[in-house]
N, CA, C and O atoms as a Tripos MOL2 file, in Angstrom:
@<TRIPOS>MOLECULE
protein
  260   259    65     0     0
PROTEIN
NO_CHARGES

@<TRIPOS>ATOM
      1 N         -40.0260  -78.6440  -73.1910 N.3       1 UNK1
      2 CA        -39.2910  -77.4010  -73.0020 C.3       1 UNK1
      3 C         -40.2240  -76.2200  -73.2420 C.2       1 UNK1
      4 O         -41.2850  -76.3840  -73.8440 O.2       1 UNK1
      5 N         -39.7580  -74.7770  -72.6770 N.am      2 UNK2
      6 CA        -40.6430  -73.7230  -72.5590 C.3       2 UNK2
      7 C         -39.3760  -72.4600  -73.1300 C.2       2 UNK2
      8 O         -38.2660  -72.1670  -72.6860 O.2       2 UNK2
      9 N         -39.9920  -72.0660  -74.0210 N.am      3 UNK3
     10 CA        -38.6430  -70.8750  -74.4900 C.3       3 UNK3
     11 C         -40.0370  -69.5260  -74.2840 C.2       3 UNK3
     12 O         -41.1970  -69.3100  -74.6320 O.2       3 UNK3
     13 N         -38.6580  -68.7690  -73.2880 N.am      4 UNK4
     14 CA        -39.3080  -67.1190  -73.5200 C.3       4 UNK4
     15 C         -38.0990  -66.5960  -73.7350 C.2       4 UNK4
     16 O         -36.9420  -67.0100  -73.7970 O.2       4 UNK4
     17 N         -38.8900  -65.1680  -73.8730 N.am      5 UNK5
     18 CA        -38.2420  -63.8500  -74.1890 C.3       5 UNK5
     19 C         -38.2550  -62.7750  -72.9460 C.2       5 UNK5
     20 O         -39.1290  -62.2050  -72.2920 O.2       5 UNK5
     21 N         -36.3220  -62.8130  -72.9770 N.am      6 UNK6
     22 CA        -36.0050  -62.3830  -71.8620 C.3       6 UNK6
     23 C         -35.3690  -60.6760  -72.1210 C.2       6 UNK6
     24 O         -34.3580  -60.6160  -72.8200 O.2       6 UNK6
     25 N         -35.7650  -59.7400  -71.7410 N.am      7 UNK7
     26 CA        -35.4000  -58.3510  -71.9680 C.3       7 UNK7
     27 C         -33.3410  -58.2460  -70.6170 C.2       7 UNK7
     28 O         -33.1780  -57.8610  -69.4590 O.2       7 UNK7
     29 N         -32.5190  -58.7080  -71.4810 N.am      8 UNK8
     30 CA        -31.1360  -58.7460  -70.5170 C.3       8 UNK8
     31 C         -31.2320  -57.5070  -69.5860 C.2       8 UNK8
     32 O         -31.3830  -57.5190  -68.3640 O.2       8 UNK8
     33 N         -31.1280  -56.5590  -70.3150 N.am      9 UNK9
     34 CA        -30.9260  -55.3880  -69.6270 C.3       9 UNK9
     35 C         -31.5540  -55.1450  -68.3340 C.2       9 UNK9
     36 O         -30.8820  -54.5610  -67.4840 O.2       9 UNK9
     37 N         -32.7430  -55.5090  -68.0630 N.am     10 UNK10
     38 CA        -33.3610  -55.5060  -67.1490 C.3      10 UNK10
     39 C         -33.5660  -56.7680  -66.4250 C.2      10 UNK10
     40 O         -34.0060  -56.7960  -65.2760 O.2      10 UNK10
     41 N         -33.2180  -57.8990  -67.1590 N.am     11 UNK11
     42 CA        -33.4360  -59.2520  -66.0880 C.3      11 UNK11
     43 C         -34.9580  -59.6200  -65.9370 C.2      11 UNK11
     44 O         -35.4440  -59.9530  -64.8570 O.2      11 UNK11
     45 N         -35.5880  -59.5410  -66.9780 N.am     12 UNK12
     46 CA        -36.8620  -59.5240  -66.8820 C.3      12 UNK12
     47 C         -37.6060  -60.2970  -68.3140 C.2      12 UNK12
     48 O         -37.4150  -60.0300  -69.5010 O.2      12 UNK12
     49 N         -38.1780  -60.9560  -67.9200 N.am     13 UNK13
     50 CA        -39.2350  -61.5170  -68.9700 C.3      13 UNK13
     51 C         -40.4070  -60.8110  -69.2650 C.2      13 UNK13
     52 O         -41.2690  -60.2300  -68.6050 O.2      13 UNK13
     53 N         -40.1050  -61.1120  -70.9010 N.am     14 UNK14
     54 CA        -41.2620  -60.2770  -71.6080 C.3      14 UNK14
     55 C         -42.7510  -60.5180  -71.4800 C.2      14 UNK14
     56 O         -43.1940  -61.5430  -71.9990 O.2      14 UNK14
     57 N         -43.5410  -59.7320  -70.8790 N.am     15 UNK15
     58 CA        -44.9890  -59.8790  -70.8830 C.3      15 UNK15
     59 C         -46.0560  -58.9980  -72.0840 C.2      15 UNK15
     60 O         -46.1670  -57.8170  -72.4130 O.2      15 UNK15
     61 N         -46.4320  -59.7210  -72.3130 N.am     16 UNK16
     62 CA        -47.5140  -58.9440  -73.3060 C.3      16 UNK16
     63 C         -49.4690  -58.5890  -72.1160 C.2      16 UNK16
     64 O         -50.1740  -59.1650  -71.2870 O.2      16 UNK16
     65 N         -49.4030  -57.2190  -72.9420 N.am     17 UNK17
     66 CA        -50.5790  -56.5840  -71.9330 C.3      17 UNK17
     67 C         -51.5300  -57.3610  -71.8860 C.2      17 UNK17
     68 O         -52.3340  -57.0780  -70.9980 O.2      17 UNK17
     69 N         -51.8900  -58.6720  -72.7850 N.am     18 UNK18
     70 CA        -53.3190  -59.1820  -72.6180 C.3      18 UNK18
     71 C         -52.9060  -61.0850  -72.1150 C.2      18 UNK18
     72 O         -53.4230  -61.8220  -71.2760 O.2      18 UNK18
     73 N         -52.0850  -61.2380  -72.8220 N.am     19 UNK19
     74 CA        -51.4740  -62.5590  -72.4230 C.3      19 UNK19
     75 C         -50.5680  -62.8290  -71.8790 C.2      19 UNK19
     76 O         -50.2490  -64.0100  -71.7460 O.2      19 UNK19
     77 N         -50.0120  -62.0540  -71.4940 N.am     20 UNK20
     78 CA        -48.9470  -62.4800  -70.2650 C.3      20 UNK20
     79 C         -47.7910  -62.5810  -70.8430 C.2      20 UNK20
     80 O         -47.3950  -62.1610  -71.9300 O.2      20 UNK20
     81 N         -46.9880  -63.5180  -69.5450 N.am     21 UNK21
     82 CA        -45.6390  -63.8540  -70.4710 C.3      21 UNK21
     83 C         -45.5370  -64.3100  -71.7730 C.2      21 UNK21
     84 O         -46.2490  -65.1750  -72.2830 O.2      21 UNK21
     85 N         -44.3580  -63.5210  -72.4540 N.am     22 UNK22
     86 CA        -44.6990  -64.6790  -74.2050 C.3      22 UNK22
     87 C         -43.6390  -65.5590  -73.6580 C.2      22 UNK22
     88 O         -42.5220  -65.2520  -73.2400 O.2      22 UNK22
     89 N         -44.4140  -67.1150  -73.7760 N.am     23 UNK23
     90 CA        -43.7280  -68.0500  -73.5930 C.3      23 UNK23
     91 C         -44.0800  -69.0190  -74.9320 C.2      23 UNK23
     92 O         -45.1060  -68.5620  -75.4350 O.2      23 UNK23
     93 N         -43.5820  -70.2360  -75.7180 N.am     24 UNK24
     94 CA        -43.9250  -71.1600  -76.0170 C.3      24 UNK24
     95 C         -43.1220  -72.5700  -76.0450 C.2      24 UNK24
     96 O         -41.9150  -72.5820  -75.8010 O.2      24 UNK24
     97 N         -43.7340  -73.5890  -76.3070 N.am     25 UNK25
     98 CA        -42.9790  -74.8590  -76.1250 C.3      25 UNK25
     99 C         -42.0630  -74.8080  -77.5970 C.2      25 UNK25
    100 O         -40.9470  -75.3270  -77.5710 O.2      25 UNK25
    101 N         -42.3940  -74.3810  -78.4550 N.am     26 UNK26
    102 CA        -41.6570  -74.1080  -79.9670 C.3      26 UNK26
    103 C         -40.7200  -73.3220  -80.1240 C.2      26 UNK26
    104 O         -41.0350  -72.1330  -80.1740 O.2      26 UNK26
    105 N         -39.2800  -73.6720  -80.2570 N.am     27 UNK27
    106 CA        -38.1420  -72.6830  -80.7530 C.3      27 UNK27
    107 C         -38.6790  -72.2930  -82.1640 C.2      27 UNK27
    108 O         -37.9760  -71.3770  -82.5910 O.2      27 UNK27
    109 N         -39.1930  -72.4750  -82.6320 N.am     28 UNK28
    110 CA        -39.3650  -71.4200  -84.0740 C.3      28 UNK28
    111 C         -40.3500  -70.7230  -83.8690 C.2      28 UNK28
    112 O         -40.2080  -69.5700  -84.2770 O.2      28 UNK28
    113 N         -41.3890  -70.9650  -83.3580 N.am     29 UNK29
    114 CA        -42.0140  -70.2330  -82.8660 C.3      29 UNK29
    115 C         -41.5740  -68.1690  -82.0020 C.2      29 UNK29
    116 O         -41.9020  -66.9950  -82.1730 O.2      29 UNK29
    117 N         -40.5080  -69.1820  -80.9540 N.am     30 UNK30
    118 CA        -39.5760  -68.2610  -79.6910 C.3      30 UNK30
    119 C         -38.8080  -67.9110  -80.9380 C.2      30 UNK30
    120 O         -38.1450  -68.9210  -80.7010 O.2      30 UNK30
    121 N         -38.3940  -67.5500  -81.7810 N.am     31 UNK31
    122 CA        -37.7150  -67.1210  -82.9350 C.3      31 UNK31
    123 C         -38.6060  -66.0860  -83.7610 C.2      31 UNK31
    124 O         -38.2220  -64.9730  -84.1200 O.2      31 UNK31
    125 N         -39.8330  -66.6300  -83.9940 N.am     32 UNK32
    126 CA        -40.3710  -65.7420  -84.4490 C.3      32 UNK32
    127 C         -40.8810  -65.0210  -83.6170 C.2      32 UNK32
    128 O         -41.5190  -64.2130  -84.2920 O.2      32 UNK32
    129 N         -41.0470  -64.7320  -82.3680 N.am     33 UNK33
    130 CA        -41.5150  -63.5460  -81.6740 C.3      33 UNK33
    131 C         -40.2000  -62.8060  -81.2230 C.2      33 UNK33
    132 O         -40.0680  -61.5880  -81.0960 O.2      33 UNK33
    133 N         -39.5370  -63.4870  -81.0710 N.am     34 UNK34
    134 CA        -38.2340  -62.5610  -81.0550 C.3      34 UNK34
    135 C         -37.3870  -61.4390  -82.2270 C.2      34 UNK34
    136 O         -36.7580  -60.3930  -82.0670 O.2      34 UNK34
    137 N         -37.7410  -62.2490  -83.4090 N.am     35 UNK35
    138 CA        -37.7780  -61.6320  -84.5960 C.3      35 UNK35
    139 C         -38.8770  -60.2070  -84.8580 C.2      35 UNK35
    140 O         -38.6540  -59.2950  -85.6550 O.2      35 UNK35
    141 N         -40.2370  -60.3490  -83.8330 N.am     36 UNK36
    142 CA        -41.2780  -59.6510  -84.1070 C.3      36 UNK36
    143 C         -40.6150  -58.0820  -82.8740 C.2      36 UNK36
    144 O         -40.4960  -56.8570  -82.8910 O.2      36 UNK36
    145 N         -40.4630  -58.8360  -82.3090 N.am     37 UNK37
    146 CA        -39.4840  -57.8390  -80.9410 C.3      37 UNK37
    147 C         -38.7070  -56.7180  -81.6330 C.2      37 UNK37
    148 O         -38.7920  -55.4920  -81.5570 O.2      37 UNK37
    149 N         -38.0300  -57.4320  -82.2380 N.am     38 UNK38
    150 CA        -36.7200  -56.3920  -82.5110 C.3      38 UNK38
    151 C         -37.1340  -55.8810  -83.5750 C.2      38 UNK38
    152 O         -36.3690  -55.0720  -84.1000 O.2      38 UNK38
    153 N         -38.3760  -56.1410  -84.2180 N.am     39 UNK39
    154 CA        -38.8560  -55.3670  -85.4500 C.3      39 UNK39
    155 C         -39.3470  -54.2390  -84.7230 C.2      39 UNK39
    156 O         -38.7730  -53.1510  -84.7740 O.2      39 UNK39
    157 N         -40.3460  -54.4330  -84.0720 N.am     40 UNK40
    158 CA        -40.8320  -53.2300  -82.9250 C.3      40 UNK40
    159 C         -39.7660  -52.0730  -82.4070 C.2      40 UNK40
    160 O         -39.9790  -50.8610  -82.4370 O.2      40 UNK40
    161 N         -38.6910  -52.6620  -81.9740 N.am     41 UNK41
    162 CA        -37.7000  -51.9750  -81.0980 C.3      41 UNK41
    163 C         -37.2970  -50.9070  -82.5060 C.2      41 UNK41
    164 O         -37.2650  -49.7160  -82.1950 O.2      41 UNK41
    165 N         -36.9990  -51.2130  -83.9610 N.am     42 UNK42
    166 CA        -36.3580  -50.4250  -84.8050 C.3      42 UNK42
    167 C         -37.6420  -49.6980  -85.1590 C.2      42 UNK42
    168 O         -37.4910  -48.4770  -85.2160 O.2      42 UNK42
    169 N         -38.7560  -50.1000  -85.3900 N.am     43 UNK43
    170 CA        -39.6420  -49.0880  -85.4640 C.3      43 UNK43
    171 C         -39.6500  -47.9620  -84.6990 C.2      43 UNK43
    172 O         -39.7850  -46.8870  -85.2830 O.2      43 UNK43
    173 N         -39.4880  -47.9890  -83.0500 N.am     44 UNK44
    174 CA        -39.8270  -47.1670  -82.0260 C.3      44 UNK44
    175 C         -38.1770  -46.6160  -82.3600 C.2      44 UNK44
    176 O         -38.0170  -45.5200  -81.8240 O.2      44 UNK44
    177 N         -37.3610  -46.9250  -82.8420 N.am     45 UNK45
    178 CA        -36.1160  -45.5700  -83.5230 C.3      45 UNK45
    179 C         -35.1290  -46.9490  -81.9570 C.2      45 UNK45
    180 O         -33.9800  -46.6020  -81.6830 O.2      45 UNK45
    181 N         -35.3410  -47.4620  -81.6510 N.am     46 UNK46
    182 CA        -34.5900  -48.4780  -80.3690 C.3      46 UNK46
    183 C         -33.5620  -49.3870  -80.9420 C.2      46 UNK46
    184 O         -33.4850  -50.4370  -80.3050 O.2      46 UNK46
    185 N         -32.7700  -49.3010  -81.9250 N.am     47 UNK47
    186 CA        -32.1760  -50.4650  -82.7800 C.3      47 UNK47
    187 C         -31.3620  -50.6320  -81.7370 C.2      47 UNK47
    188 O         -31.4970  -51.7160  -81.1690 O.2      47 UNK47
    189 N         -30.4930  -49.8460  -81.2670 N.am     48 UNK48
    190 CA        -29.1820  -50.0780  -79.7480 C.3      48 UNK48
    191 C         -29.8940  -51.1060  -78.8340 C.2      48 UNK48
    192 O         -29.2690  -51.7960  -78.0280 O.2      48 UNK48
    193 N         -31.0770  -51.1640  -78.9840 N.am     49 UNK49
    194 CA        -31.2860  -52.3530  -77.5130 C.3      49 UNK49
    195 C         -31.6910  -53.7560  -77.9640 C.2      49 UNK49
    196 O         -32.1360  -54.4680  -77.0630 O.2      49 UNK49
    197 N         -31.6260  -54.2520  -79.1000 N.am     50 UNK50
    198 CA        -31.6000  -55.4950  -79.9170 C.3      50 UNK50
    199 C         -31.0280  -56.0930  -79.8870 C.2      50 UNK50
    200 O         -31.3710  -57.0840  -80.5320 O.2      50 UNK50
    201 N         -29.5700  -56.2120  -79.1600 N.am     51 UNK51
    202 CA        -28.9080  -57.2440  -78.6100 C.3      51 UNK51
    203 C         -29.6710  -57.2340  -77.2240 C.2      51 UNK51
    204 O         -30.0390  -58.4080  -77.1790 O.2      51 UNK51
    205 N         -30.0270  -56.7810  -76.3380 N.am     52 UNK52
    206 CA        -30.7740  -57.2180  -74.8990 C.3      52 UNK52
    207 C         -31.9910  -57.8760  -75.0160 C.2      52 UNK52
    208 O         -32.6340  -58.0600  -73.9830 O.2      52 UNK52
    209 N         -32.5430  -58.3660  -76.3520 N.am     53 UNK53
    210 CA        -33.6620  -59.3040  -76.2810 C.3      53 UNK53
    211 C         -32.9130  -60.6830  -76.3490 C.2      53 UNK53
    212 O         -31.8480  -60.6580  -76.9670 O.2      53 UNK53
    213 N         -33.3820  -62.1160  -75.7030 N.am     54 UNK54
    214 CA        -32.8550  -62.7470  -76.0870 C.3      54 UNK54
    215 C         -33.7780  -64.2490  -75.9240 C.2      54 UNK54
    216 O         -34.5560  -64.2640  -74.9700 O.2      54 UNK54
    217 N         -33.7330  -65.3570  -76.7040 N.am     55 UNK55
    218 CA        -34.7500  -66.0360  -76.3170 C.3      55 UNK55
    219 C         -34.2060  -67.3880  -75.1300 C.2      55 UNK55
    220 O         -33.3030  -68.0920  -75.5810 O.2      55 UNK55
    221 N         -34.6870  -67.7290  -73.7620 N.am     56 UNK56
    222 CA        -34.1800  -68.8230  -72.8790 C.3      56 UNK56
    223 C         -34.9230  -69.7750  -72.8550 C.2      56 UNK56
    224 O         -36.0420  -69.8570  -73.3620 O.2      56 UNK56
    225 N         -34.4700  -70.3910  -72.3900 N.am     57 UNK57
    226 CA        -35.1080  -72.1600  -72.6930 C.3      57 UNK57
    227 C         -35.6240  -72.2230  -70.7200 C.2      57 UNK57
    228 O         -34.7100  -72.0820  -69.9070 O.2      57 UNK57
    229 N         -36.5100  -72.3530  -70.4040 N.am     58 UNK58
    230 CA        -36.8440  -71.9330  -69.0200 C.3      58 UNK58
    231 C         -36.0970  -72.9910  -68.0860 C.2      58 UNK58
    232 O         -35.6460  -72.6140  -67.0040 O.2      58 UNK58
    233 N         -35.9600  -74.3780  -68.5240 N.am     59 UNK59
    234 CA        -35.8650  -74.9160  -67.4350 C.3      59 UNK59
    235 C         -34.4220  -75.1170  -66.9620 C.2      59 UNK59
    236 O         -34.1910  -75.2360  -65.7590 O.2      59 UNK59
    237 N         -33.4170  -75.1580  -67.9020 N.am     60 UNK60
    238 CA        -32.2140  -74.4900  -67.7340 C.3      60 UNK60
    239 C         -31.7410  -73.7870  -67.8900 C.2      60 UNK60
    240 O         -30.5280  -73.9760  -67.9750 O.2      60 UNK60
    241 N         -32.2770  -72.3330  -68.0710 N.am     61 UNK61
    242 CA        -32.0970  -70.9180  -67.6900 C.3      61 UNK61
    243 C         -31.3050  -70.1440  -68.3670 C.2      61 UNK61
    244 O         -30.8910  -69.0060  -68.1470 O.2      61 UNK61
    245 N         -31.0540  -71.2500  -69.6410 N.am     62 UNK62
    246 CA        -30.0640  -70.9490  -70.7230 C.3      62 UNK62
    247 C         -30.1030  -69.9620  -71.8580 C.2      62 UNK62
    248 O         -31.2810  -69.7120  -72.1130 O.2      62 UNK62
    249 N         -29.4890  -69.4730  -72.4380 N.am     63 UNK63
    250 CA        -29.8820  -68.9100  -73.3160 C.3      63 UNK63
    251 C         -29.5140  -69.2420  -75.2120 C.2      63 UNK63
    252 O         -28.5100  -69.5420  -75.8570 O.2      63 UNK63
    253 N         -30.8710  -68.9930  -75.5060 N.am     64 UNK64
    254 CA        -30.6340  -69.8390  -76.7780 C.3      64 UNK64
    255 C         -29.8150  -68.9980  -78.0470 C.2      64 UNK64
    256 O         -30.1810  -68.0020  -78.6710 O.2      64 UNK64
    257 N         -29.1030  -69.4610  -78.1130 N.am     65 UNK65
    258 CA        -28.3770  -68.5430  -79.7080 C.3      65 UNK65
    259 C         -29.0640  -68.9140  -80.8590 C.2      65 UNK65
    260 O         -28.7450  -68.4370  -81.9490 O.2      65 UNK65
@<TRIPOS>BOND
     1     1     2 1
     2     2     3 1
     3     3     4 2
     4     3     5 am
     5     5     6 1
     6     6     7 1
     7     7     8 2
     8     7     9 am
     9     9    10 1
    10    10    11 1
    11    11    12 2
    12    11    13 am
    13    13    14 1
    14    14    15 1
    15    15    16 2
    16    15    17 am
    17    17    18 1
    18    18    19 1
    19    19    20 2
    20    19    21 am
    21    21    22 1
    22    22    23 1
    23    23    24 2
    24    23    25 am
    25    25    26 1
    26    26    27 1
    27    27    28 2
    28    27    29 am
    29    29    30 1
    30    30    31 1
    31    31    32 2
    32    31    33 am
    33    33    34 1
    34    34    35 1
    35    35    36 2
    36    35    37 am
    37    37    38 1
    38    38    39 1
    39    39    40 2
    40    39    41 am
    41    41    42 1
    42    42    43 1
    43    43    44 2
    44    43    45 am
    45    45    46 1
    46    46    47 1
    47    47    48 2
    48    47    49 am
    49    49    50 1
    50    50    51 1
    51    51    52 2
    52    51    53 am
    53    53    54 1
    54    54    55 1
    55    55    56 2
    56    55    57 am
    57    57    58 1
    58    58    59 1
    59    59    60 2
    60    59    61 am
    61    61    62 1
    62    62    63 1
    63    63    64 2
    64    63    65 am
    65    65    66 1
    66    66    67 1
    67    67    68 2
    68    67    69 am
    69    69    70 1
    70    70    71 1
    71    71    72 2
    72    71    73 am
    73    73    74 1
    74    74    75 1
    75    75    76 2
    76    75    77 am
    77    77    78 1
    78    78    79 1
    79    79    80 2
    80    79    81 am
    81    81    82 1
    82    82    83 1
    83    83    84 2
    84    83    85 am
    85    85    86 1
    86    86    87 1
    87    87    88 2
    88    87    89 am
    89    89    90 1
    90    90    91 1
    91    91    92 2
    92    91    93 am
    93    93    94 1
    94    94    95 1
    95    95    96 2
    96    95    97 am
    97    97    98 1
    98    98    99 1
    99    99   100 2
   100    99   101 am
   101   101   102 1
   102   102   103 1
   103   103   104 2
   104   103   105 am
   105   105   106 1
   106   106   107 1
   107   107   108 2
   108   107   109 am
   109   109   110 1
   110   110   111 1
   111   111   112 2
   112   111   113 am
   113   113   114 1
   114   114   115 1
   115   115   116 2
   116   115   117 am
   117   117   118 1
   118   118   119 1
   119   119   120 2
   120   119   121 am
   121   121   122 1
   122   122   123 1
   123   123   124 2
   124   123   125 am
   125   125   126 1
   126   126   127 1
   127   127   128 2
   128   127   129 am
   129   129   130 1
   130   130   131 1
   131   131   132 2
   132   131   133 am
   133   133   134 1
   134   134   135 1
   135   135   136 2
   136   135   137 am
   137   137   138 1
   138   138   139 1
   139   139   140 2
   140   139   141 am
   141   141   142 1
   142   142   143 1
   143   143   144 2
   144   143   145 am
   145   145   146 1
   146   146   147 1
   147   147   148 2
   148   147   149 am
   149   149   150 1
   150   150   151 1
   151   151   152 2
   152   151   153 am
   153   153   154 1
   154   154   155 1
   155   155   156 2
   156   155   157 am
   157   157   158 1
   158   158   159 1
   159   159   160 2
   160   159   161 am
   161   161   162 1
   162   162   163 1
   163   163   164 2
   164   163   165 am
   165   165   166 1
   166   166   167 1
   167   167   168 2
   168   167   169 am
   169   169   170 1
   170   170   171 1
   171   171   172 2
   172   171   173 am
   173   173   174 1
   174   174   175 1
   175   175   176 2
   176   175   177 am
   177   177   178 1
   178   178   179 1
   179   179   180 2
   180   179   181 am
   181   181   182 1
   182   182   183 1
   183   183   184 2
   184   183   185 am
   185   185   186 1
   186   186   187 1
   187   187   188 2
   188   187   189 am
   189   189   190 1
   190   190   191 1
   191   191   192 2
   192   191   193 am
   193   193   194 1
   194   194   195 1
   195   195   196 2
   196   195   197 am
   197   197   198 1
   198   198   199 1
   199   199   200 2
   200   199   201 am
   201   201   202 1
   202   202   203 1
   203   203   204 2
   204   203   205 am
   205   205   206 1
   206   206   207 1
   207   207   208 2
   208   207   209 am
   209   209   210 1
   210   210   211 1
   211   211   212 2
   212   211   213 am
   213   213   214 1
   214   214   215 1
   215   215   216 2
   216   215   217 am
   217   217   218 1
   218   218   219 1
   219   219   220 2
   220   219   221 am
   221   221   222 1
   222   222   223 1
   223   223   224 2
   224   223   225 am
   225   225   226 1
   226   226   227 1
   227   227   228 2
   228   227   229 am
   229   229   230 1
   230   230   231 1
   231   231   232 2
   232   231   233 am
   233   233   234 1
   234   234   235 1
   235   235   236 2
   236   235   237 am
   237   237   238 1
   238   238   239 1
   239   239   240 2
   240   239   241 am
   241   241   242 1
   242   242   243 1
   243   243   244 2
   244   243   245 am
   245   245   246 1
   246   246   247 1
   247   247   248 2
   248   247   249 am
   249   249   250 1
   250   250   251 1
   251   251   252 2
   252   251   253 am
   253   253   254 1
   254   254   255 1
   255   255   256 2
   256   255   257 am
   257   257   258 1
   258   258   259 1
   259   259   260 2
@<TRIPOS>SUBSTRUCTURE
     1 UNK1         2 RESIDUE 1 A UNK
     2 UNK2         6 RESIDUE 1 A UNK
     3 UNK3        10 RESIDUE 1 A UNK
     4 UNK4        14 RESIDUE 1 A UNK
     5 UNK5        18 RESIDUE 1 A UNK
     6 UNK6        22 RESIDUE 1 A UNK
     7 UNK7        26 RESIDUE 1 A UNK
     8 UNK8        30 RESIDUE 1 A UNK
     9 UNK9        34 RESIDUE 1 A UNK
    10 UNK10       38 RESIDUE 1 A UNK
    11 UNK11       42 RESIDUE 1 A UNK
    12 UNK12       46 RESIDUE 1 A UNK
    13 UNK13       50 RESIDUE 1 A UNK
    14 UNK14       54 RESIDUE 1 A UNK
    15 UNK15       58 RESIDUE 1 A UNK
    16 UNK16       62 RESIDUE 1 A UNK
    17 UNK17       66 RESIDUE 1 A UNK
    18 UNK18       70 RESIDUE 1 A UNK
    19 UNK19       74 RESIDUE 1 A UNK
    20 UNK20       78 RESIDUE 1 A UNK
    21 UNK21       82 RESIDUE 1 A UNK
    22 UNK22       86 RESIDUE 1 A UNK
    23 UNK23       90 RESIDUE 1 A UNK
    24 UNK24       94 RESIDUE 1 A UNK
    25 UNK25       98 RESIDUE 1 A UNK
    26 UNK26      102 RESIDUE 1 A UNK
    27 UNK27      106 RESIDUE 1 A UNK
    28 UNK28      110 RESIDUE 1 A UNK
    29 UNK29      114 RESIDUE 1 A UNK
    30 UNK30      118 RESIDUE 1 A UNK
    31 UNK31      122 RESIDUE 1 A UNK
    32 UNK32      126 RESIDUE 1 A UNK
    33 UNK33      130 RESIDUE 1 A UNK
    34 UNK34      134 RESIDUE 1 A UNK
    35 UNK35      138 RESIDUE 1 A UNK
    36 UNK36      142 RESIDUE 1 A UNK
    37 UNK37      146 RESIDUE 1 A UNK
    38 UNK38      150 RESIDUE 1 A UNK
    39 UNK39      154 RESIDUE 1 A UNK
    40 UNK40      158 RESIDUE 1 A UNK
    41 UNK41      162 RESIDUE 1 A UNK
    42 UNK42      166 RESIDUE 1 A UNK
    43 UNK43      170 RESIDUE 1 A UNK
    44 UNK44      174 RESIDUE 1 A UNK
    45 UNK45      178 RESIDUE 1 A UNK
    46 UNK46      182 RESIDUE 1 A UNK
    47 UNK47      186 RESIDUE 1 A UNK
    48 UNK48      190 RESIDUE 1 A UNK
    49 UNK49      194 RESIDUE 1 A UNK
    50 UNK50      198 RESIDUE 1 A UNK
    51 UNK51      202 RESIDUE 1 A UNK
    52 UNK52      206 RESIDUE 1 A UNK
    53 UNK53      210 RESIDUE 1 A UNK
    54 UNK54      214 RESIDUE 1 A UNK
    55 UNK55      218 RESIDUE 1 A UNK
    56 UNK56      222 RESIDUE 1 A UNK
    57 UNK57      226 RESIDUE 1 A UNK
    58 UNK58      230 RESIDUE 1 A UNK
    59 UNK59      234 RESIDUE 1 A UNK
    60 UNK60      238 RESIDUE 1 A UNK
    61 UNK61      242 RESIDUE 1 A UNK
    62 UNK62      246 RESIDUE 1 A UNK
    63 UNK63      250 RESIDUE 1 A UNK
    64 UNK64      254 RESIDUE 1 A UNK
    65 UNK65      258 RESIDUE 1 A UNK
């Protein structure tokens, strides 16, 4: 399995400027960058858009709670 981080609002997967999509085969991993996300988002004053991060499991398109 492959979990990324999917931005809802926009329908779009998260890319980072030097590595690309953040993807990994590890849900704790996809937990902790998702965790790192929404730390970012309250820094930048963004707490309202922290429900639109969310982490999916790629190959069934699911989304992980």
């Amino acid at each position: 399995m492959r979990y990324t981080l999917l931005n809802k609002l926009l329908d779009r997967k998260l890319t980072h400027p030097i590595y690309g999509v953040w993807a990994t085969p590890d849900l704790d991993e996809a937990r902790d960058m998702l965790d790192a996300c929404k730390e970012h988002l309250v820094i930048q004053g963004l707490t309202g858009l922290q429900d639109k991060f969310v982490i999916v499991e790629e190959e069934a398109g699911k989304e992980i709670l």
